[in-house]
N, CA, C and O atoms as CSV, one atom per row, in Angstrom:
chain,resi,resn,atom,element,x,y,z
A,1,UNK,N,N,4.604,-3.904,10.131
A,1,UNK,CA,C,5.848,-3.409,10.649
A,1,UNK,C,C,6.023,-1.999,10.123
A,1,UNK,O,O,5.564,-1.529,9.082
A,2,UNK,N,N,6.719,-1.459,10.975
A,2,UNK,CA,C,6.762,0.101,10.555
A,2,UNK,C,C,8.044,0.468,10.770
A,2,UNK,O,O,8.754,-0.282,11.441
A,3,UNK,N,N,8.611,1.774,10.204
A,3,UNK,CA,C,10.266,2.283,10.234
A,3,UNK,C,C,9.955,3.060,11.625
A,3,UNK,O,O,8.917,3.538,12.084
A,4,UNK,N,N,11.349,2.982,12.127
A,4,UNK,CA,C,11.286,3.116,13.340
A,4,UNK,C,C,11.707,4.723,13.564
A,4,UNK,O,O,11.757,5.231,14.684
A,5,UNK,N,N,11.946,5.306,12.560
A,5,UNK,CA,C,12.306,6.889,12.390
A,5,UNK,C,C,11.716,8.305,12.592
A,5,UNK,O,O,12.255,9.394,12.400
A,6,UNK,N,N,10.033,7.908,13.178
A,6,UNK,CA,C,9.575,8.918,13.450
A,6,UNK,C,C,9.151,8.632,14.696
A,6,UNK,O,O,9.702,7.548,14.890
A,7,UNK,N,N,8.127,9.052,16.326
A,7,UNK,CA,C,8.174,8.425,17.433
A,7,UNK,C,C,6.397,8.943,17.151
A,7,UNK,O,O,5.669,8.807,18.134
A,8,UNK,N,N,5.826,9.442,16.013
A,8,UNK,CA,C,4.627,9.704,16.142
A,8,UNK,C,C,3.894,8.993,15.646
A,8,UNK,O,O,4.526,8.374,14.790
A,9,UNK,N,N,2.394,8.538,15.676
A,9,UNK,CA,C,1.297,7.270,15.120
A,9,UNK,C,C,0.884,7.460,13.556
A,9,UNK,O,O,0.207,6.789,12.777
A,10,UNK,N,N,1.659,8.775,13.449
A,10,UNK,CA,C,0.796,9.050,11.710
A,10,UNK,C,C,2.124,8.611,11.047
A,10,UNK,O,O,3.281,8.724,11.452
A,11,UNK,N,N,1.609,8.068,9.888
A,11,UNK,CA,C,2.907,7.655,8.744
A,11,UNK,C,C,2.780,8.352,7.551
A,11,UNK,O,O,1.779,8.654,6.900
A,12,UNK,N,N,4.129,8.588,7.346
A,12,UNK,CA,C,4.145,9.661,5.933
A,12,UNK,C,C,3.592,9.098,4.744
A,12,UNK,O,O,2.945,9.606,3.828
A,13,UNK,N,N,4.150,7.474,5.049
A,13,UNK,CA,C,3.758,6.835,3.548
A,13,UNK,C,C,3.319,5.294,3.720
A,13,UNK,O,O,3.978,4.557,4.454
A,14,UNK,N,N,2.007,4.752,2.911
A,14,UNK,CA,C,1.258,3.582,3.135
A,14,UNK,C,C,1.611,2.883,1.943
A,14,UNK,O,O,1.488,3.376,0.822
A,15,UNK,N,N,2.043,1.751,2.172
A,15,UNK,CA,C,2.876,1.151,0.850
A,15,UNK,C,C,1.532,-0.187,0.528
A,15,UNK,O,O,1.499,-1.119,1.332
A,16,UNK,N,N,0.705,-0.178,-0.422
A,16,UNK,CA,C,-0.194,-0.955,-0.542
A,16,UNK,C,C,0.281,-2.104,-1.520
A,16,UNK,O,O,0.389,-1.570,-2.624
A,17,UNK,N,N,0.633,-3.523,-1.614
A,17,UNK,CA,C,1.080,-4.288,-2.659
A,17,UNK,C,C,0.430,-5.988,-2.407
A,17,UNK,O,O,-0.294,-6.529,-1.571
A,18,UNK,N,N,1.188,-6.425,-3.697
A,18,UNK,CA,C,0.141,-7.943,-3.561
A,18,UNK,C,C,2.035,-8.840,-3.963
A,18,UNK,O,O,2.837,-8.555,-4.853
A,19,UNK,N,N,2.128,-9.993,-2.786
A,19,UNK,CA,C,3.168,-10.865,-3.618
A,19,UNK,C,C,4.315,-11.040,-2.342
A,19,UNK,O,O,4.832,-10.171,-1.640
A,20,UNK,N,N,4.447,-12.174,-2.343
A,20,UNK,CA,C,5.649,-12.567,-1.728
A,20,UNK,C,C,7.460,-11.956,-2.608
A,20,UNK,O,O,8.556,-11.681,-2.119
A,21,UNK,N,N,6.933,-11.978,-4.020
A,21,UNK,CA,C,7.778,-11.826,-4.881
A,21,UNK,C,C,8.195,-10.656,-4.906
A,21,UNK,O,O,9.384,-10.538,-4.609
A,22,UNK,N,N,7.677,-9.787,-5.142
A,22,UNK,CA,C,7.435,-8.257,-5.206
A,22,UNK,C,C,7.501,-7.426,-3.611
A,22,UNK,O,O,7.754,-6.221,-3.576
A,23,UNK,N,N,7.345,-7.906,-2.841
A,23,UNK,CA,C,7.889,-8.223,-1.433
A,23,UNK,C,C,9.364,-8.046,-1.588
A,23,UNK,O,O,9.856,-6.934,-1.395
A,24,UNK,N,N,10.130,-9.110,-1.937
A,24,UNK,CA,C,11.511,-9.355,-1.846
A,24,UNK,C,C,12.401,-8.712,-2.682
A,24,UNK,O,O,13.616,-8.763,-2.493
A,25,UNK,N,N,11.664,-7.849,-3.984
A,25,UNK,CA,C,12.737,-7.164,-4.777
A,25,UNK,C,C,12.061,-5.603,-4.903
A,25,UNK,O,O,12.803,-4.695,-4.526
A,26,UNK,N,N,10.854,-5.262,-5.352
A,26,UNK,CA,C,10.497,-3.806,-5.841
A,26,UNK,C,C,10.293,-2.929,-4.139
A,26,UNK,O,O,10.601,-1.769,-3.863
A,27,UNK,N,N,9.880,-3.636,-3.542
A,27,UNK,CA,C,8.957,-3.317,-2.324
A,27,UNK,C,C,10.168,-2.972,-1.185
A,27,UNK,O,O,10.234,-1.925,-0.541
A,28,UNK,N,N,11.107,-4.110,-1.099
A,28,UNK,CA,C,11.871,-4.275,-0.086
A,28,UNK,C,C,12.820,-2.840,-0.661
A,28,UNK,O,O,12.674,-1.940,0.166
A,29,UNK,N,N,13.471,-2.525,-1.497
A,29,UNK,CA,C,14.278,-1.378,-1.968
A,29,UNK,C,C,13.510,-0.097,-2.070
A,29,UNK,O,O,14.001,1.021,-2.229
A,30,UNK,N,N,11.919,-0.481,-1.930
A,30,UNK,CA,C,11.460,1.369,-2.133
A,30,UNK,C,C,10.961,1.368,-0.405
A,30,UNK,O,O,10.882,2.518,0.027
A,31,UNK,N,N,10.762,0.732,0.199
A,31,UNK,CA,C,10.816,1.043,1.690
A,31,UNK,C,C,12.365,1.079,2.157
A,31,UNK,O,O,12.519,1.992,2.969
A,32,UNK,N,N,12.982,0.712,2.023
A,32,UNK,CA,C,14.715,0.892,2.344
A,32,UNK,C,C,14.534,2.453,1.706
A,32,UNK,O,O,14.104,3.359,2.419
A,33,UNK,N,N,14.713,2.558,1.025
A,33,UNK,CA,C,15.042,4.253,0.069
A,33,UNK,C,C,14.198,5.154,0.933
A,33,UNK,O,O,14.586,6.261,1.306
A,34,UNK,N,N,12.735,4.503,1.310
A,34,UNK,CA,C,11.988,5.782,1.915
A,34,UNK,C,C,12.542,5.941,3.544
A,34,UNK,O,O,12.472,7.012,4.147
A,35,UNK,N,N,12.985,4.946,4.014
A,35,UNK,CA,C,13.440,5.162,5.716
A,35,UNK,C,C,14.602,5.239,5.652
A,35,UNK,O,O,14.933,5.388,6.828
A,36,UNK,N,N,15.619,5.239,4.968
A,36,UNK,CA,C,16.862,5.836,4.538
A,36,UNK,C,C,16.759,7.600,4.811
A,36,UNK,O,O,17.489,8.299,5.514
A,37,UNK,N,N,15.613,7.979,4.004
A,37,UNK,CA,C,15.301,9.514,3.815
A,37,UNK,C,C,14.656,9.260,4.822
A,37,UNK,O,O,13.859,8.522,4.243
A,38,UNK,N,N,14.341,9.244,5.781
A,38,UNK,CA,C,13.433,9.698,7.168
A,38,UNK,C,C,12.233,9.616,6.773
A,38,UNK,O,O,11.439,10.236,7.480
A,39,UNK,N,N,11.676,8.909,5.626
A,39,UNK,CA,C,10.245,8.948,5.205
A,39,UNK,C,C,9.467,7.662,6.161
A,39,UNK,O,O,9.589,6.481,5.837
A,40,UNK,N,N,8.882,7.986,7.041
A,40,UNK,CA,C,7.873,7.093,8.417
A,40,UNK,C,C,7.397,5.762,6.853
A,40,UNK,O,O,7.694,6.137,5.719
A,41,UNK,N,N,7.171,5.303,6.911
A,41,UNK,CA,C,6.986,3.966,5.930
A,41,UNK,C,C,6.105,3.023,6.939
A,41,UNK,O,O,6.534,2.586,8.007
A,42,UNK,N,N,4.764,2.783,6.396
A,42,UNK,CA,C,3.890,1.217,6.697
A,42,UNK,C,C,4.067,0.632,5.919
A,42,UNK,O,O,3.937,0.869,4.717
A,43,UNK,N,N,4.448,-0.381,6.509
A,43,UNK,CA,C,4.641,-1.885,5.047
A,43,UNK,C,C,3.894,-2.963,6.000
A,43,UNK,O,O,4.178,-3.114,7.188
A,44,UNK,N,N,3.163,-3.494,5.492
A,44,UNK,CA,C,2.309,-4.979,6.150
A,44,UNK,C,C,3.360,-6.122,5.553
A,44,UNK,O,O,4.227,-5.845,4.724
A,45,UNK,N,N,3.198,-7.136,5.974
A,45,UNK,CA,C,3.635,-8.366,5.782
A,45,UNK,C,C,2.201,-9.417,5.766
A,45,UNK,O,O,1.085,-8.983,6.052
A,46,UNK,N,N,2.443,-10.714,5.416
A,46,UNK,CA,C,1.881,-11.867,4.855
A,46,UNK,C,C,1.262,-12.188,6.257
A,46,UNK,O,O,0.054,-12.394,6.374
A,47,UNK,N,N,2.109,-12.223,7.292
A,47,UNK,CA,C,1.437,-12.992,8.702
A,47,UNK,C,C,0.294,-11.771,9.104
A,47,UNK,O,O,-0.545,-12.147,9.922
A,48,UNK,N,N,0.168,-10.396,8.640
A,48,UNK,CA,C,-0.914,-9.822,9.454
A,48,UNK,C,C,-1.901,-9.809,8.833
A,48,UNK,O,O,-2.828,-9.206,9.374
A,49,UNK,N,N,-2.122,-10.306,7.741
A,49,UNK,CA,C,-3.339,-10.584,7.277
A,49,UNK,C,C,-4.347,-11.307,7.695
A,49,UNK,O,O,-5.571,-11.263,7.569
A,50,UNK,N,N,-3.151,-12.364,8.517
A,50,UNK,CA,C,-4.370,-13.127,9.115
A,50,UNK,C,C,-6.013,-12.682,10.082
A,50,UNK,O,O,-7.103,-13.248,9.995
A,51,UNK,N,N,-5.647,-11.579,10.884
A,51,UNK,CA,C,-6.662,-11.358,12.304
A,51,UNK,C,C,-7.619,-10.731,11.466
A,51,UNK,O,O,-7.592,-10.618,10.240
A,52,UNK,N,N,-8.465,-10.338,12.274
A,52,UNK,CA,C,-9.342,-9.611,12.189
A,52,UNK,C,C,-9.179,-8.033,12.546
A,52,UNK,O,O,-9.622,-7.076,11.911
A,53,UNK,N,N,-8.359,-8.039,13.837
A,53,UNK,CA,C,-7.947,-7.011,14.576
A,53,UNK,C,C,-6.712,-6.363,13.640
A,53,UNK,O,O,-6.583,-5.148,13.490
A,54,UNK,N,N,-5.986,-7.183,13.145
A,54,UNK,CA,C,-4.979,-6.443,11.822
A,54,UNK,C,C,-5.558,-6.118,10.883
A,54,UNK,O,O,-4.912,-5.324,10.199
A,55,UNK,N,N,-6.538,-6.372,10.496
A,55,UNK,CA,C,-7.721,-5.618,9.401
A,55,UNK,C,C,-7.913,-4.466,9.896
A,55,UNK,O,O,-7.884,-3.645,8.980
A,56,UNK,N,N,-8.064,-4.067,10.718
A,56,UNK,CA,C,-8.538,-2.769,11.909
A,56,UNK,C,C,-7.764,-1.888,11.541
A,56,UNK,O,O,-8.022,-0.801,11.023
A,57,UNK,N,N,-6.144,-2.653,11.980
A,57,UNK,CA,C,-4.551,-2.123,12.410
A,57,UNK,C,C,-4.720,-1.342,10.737
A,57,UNK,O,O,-5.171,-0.202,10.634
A,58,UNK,N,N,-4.334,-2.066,9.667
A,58,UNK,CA,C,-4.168,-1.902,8.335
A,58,UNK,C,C,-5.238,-0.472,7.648
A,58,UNK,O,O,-4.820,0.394,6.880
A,59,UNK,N,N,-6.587,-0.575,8.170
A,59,UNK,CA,C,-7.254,0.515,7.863
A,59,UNK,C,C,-7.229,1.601,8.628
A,59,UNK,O,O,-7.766,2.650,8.271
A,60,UNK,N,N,-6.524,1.441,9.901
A,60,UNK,CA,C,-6.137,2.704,10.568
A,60,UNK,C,C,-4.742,3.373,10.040
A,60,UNK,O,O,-4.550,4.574,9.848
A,61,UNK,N,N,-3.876,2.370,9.864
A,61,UNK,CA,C,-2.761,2.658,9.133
A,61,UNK,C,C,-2.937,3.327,7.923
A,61,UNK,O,O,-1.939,3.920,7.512
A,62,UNK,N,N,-3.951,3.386,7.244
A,62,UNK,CA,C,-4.206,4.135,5.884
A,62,UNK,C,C,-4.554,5.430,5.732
A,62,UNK,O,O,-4.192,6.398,5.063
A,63,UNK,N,N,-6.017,4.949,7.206
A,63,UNK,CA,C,-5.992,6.971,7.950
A,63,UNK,C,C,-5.359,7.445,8.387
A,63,UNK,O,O,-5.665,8.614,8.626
A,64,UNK,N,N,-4.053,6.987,8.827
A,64,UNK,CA,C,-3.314,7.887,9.466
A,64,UNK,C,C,-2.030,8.319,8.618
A,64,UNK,O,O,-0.976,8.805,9.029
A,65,UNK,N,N,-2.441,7.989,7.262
A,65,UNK,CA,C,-0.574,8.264,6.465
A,65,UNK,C,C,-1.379,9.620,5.811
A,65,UNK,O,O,-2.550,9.961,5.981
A,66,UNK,N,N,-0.404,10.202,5.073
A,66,UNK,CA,C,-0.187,11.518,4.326
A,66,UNK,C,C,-0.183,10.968,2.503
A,66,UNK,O,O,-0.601,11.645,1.563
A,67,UNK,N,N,0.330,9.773,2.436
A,67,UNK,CA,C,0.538,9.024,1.218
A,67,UNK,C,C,0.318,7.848,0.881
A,67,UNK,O,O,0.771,7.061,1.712
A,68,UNK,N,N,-0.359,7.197,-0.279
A,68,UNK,CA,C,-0.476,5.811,-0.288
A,68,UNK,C,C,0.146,5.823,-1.484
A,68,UNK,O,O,-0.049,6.535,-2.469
A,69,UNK,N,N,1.187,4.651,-1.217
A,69,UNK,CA,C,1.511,3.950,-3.059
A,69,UNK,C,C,1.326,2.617,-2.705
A,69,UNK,O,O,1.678,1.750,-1.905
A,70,UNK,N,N,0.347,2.931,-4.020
A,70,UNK,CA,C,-0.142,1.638,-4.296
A,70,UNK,C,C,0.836,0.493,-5.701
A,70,UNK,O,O,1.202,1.009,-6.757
A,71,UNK,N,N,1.001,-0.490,-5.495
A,71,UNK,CA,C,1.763,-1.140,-6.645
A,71,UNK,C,C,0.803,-2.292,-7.337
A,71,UNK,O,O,0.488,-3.423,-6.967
A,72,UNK,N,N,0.463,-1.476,-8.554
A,72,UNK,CA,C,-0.369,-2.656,-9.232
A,72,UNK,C,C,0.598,-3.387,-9.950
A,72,UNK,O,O,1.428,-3.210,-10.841
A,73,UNK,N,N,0.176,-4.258,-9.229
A,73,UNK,CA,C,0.891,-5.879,-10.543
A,73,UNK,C,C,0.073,-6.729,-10.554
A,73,UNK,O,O,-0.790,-6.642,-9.681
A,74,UNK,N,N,-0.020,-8.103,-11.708
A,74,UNK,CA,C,-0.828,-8.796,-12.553
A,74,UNK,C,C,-1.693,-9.289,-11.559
A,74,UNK,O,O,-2.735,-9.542,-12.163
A,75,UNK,N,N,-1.844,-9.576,-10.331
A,75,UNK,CA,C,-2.285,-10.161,-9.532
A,75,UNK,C,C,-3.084,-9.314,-8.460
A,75,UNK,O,O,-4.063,-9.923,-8.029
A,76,UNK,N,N,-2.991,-8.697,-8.200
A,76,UNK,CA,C,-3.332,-7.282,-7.267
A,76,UNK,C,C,-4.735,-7.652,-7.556
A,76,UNK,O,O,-5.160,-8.524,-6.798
A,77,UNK,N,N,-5.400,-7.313,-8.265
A,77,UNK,CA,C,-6.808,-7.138,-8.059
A,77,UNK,C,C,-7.399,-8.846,-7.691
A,77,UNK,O,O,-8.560,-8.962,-7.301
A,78,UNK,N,N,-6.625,-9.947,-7.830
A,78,UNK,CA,C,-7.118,-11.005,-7.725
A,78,UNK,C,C,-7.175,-11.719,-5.536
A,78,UNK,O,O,-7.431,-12.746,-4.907
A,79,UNK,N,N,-6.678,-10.081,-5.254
A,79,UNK,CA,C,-6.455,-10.460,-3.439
A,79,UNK,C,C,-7.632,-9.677,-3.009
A,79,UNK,O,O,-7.446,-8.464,-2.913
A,80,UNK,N,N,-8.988,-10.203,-2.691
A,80,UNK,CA,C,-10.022,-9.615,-1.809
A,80,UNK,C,C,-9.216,-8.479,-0.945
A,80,UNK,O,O,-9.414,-7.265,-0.985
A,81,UNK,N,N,-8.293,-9.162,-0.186
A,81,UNK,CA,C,-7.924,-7.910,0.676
A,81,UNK,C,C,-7.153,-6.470,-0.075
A,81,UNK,O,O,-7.175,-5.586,0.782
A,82,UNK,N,N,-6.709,-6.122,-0.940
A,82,UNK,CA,C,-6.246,-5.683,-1.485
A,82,UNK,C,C,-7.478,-4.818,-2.160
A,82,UNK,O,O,-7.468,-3.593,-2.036
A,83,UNK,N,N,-8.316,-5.340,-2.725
A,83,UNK,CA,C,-9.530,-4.970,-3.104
A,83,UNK,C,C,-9.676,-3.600,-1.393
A,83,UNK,O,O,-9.565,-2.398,-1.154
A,84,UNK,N,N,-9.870,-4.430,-0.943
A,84,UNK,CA,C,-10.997,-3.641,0.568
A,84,UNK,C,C,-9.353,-2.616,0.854
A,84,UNK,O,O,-9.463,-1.515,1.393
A,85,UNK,N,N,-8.337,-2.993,0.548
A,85,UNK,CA,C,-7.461,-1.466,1.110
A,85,UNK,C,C,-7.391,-0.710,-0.495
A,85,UNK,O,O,-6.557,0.190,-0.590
A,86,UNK,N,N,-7.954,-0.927,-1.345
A,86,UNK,CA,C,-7.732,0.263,-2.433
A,86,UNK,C,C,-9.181,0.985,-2.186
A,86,UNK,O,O,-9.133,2.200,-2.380
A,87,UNK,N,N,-10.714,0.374,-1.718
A,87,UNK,CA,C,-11.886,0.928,-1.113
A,87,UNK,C,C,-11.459,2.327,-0.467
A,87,UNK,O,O,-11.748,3.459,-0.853
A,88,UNK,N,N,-10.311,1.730,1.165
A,88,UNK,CA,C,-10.021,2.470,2.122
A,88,UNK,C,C,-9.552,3.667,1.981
A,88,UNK,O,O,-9.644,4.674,2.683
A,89,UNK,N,N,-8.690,3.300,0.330
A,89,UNK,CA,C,-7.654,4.233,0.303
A,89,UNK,C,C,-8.523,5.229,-0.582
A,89,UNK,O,O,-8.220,6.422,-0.552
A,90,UNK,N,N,-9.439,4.861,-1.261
A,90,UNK,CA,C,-10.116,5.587,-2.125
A,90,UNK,C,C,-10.976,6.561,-1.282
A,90,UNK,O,O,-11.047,7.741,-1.623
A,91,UNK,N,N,-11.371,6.282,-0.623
A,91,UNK,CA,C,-12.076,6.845,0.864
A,91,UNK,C,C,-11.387,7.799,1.086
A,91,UNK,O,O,-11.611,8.857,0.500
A,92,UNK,N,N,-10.599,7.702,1.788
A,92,UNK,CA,C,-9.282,8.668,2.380
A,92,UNK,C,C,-9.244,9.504,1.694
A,92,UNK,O,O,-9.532,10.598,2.181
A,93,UNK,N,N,-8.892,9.450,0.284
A,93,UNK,CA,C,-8.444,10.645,-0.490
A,93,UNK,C,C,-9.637,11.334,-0.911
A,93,UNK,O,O,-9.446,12.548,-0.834
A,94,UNK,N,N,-11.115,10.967,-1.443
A,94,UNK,CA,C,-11.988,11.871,-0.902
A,94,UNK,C,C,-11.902,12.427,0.179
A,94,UNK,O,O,-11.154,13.381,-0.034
A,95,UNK,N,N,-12.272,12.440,1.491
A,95,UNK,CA,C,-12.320,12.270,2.506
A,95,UNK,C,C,-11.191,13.230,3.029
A,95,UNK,O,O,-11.370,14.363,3.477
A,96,UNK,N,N,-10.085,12.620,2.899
A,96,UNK,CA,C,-9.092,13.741,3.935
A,96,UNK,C,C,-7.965,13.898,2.934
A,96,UNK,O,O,-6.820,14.098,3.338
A,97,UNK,N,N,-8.239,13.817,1.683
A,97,UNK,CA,C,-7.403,14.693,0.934
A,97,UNK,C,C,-6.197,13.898,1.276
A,97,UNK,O,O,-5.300,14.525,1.839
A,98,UNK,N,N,-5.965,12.351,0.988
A,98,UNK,CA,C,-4.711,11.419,0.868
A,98,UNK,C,C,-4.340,11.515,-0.142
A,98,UNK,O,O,-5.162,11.768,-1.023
A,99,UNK,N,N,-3.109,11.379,-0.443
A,99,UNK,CA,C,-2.289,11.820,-1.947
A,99,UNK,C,C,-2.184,10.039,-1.916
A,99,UNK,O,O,-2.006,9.203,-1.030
A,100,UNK,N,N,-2.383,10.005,-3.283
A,100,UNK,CA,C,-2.337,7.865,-3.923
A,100,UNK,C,C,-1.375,8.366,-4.947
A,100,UNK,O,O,-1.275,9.233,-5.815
A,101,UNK,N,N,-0.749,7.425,-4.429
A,101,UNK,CA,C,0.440,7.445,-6.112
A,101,UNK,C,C,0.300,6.412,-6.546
A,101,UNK,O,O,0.323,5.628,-5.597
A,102,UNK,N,N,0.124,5.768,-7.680
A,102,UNK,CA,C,0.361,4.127,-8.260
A,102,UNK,C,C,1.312,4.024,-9.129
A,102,UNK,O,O,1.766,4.830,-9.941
A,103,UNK,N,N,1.630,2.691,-8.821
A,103,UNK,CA,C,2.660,2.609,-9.657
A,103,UNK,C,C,2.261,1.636,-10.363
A,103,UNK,O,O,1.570,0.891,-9.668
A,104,UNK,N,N,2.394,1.165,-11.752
A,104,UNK,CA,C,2.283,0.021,-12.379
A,104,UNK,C,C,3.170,-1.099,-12.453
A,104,UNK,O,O,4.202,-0.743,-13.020
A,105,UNK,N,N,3.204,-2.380,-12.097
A,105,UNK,CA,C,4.357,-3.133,-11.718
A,105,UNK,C,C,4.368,-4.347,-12.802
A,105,UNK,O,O,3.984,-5.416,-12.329
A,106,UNK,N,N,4.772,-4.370,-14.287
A,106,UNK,CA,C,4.285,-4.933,-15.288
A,106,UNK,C,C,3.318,-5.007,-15.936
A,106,UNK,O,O,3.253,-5.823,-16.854
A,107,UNK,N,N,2.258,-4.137,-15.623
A,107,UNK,CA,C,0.885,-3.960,-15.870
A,107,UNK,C,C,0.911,-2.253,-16.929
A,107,UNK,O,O,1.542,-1.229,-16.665
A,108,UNK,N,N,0.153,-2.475,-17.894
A,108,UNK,CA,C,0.369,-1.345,-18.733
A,108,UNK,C,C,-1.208,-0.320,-18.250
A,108,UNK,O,O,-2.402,-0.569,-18.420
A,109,UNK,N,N,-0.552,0.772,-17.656
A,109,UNK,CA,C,-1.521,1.253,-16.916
A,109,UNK,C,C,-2.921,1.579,-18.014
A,109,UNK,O,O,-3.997,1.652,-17.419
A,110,UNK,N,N,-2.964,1.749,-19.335
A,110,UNK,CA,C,-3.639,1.920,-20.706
A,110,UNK,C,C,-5.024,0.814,-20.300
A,110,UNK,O,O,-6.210,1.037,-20.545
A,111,UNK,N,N,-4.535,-0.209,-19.726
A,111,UNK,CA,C,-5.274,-1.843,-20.040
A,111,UNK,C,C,-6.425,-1.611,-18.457
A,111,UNK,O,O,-7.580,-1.989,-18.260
A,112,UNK,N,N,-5.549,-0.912,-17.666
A,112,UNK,CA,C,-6.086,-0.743,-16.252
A,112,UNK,C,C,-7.463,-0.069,-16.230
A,112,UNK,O,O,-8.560,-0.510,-15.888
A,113,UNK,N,N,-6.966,1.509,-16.843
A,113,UNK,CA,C,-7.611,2.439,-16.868
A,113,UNK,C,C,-8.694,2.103,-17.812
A,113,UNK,O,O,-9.675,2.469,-17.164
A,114,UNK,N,N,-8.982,1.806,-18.525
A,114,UNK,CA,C,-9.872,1.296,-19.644
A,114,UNK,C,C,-10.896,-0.322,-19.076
A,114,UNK,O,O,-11.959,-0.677,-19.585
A,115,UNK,N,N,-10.163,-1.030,-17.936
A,115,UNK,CA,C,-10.666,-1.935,-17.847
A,115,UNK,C,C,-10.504,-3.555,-18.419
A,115,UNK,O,O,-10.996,-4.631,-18.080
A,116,UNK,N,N,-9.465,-3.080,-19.554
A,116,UNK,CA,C,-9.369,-4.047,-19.946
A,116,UNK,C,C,-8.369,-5.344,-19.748
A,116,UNK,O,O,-7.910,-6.173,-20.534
A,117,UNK,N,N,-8.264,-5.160,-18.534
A,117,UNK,CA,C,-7.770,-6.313,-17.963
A,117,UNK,C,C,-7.640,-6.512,-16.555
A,117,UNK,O,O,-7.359,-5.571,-15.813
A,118,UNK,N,N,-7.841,-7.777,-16.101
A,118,UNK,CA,C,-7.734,-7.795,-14.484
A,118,UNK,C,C,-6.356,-8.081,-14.190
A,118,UNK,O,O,-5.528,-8.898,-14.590
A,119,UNK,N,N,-6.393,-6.764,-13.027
A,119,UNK,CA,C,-5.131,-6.981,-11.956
A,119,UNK,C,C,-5.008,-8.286,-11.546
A,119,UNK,O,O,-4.121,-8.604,-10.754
């Protein structure tokens, strides 16, 4: 699903996250805040994970934003798919110069960066 505030295919900002939970409180208020400000916002949901063809949708959605924030929390690295859109996104920003912001979402970014612990 996408904010309905810009009428063009590129999105300003690719919101990458793992959680039904985190969904309903961190996620749901920083996409409200960004389409509030006219900021174009991709946010996926739980049902498009399913296809194959939304795999497609989701990695085109990544080439076509200006920004990815990504939200690591304890679980994040434990979603294959999540895995294959931080690949995409890593791509991109070689590639066409995508700005990644992360955010750490209970996770002490120290433990990340070092390895020493799984998302």
């Amino acid at each position: 699903m996408a904010s309905s505030s810009k009428s063009k295919g590129i999105y300003d900002v690719f919101l990458s996250f793992r959680g039904k939970d985190l969904h309903k409180n961190l996620i749901s208020h920083l996409y409200k805040a960004l389409d509030q400000n006219g900021i174009y916002t991709f946010i996926d949901s739980e049902e498009l994970r399913r296809g194959d063809q939304i795999s497609l949708a989701l990695m085109k959605a990544i080439e076509e934003s200006c920004i990815t924030i990504i939200v690591f929390s304890e679980d994040y690295a434990s979603s294959q798919w999540c895995l294959e859109e931080v690949a995409k996104i890593m791509e991109c920003k070689e590639q066409n110069n995508l700005t990644v912001l992360p955010v750490f979402y209970n996770v002490d970014p120290r433990e990340v960066r070092r390895g020493e612990r799984e998302l």
